[in-house]
N, C-alpha and C positions, 0 to 999 in steps of 0.2 A: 184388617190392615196388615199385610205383609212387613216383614222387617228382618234384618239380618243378625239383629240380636235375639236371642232367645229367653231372656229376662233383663228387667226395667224395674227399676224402684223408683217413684215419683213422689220425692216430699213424703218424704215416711216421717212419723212422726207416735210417738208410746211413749206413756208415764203411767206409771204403776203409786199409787197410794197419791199421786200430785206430784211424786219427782220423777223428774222427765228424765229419759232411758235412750231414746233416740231424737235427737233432734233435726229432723227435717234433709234424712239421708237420700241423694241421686244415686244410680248404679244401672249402669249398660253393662250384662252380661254377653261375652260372644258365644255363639254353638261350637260345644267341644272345646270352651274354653276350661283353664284351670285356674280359679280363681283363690284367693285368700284371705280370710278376715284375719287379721292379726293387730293384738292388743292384749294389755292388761283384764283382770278382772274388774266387771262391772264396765266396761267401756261401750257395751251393748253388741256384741257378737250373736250370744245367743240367741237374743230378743230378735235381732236382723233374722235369723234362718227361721227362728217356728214364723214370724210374720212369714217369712218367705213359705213356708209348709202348709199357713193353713191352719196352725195351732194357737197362732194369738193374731190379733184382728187390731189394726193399725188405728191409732184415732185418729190422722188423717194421713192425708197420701195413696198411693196404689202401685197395687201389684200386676206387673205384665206379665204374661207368658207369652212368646211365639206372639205378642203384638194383641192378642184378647187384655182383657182388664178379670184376675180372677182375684181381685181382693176379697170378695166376698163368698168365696165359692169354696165349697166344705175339700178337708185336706185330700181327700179317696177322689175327688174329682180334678187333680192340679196335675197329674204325671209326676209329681215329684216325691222321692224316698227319702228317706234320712236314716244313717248311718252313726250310733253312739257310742260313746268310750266305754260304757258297759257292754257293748255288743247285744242288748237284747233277745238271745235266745232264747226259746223256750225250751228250759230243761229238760222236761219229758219223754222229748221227741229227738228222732233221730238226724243225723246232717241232711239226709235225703231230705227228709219230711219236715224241717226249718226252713230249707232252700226252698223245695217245691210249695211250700204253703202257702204263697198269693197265689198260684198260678189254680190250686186246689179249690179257694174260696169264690174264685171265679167262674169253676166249673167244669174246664179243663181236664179232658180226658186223663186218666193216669197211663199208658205210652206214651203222649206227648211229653206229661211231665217228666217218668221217667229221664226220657231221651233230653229235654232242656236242661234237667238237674247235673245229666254226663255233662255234658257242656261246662256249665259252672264249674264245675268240680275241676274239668281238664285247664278251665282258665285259671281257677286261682291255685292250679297245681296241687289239689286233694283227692285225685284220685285214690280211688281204694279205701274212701273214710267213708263210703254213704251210711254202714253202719253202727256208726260210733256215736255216741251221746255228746253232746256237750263238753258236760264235766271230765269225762275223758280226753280232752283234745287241748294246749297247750294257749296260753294267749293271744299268741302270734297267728293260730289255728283260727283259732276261734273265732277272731277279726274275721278272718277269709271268709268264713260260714257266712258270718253276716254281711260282708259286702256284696259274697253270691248271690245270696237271698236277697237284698235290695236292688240289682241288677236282671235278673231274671228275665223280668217283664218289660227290658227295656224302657226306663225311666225318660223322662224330658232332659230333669236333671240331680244330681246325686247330690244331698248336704251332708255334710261330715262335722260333724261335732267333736271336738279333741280325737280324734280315733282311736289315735295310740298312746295317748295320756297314762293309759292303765300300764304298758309296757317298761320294760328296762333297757335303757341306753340302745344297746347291740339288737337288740330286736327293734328297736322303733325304727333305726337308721336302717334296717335292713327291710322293715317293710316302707318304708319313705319310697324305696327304690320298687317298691314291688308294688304299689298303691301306684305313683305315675305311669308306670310297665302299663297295668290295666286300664290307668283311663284313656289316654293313649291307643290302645289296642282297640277299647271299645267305641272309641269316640264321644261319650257321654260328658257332658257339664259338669265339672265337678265342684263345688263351691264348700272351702275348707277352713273350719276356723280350729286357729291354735295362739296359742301363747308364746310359742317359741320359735323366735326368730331366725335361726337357722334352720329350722322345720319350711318354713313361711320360703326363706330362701330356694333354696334345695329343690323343692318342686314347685312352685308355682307359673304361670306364666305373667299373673299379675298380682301384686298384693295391694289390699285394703289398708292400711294403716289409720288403727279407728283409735279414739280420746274423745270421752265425754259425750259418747252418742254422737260424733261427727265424723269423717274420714277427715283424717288430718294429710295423708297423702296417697296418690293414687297411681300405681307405674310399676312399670316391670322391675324386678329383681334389682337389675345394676341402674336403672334411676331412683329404686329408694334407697340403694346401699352408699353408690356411688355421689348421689347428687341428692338429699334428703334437702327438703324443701324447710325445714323446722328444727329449731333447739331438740325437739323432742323427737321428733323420727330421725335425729342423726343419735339421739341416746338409747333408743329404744332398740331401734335395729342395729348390731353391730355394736362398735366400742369407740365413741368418739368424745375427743375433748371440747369443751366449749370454751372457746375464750375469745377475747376481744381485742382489737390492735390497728388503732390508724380509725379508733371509730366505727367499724366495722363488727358486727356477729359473725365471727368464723365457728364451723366444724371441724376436727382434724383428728382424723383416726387412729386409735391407738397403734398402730401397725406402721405408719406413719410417718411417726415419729422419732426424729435422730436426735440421737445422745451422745456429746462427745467431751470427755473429760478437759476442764481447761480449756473452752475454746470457746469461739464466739460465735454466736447464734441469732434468731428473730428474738428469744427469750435464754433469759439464764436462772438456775434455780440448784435446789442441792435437793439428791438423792434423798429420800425419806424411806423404802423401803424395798423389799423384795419379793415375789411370790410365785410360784408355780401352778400354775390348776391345767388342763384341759390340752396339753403339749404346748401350751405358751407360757414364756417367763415375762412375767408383771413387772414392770419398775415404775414405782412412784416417785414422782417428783414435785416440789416444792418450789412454787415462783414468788415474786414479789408481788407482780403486778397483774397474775391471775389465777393463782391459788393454786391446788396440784393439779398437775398433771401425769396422765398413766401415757408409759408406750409398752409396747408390746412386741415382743417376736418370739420365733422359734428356736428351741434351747433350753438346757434345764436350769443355765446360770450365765454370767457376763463380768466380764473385770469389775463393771461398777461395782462400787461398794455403797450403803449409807453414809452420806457425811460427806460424800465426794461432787464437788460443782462441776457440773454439767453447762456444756453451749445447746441450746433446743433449737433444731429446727426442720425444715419439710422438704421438701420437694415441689416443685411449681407446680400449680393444680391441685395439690393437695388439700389445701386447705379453700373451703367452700363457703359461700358465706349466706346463713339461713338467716329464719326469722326468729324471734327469743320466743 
């Protein structure tokens, strides 16, 4: 049966020891799409991709590819790679001979491989390393190695499992930008799961937003940022208030939110704190009638002080109204 998605998940469904892992997930992947799993620990991420690989076997529902049904079909037969936060190389062996090693196991003349492994190397910008081991080659590197090597052979579709989990700050953000550059270029599926929601942002073309073995919401970047369907994808992704007014579940983004000394607002409350992290100053606030509230902007400090009454309020549109 022809189809213009390239993966399909039909009532997936996994429990491990009797507690259930996934409960009963849909998913239309598109070709050359970039996709996202993003959630908490234990939300079922992982379990989603090795089901999708071929590594754990669904107790019920199925797996499409390209419109076949390969739920039961061993992982070396699905086209599809997977990409881990350890990077999986084999230390022994050289970049060349990591990279060229499916194409090796398959039989594959070594000029062909040579000349495929050039390629790799010139795509993920490592020329010049074919001789270098592993342990020689830096984090950031060494990712590369192994996305070459799972691209190689032209995949169906590429899983990535935390990637750059292992990395720090300046290198993850800088291969964030070099990870989409690639998939992009090559046109390959890539389906990515991470924990970190500005990760999730940043490059996807749609995110997964998973709880409890369920997609809690499912949409491009600024429909789960901007218009989060739930109490919990307005908390999860981004930084939003939850409060309530007129009857109503509103979300309303820490960024949002206007503070004005002595004035009158949708809510009124007094300063309780102050903080800086991440190039935003935090001010916490204290309401009557819906407990703190943070906003947030750019800045290292602000006149507020602690102890000082505040008018709260938004901007039309801003505030969104989910489900708890």
């Amino acid at each position: 049966m022809k189809t213009d998605d390239i993966l399909e998940l039909r009532g997936i469904k996994k429990a491990f020891g009797g507690v259930p892992v996934l409960n009963g997930i849909d998913l239309k992947v598109r070709q050359g799409e970039f996709i996202t799993l993003l959630g908490s620990s234990g939300c079922g991420k992982t379990t989603t991709l090795r089901i999708i690989s071929g590594l754990e076997t669904p107790d019920s529902g199925s797996v499409l590819l390209e419109g076949a049904d390969v739920t039961g079909a061993e992982p070396d037969k699905r086209g599809v790679h997977t990409v881990f936060q350890n990077y999986a190389l084999f230390p022994h062996m050289t970049v060349e001979a990591n990279i060229g090693y499916s194409l090796k196991i398959r039989g594959v003349k070594k000029p062909q491989i040579k000349a495929r492994v050039k390629e790799m190397l010139e795509l993920v910008q490592l020329e010049g390393f074919e001789s270098r081991m592993p342990g020689e080659l830096s984090g950031g590197q060494r990712q590369r190695v192994a996305i070459a090597r799972s691209v190689i052979d032209s995949p169906k579709v590429l899983l990535l499992d935390e990637p750059l989990g292992a990395l720090d700050l300046q290198l993850r953000r800088m291969m964030q930008v070099e990870l989409k550059r690639l998939q992009k270029k090559l046109g390959i599926t890539f389906i990515y799961i991470t924990h970190d929601q500005e990760e999730a942002l940043n490059m996807s073309d749609r995110i997964a937003v998973m709880r409890g073995g369920l997609f809690e919401q499912l949409g491009t970047p600024n429909e789960i940022y901007d218009h989060p369907k739930t109490a919990y994808v307005a908390r999860f992704v981004g930084s939003a208030n939850i409060l309530t007014l007129g009857g109503k579940c509103l979300a309303v983004r820490s960024e949002a939110l206007e503070l004005k000394k002595d004035a009158e607002g949708y809510l009124s409350g007094v300063v309780c704190e102050k903080s800086f992290a991440g190039g935003m100053l935090r001010i916490a606030v204290e309401t009557e009638s819906c407990g703190e509230l943070v906003a947030s902007r750019h800045g290292i400090d602000s006149p507020l002080a602690p102890g000082d009454t505040v008018g709260i309020s938004w901007a039309d549109g801003a505030a969104v109204e989910v489900q708890p």
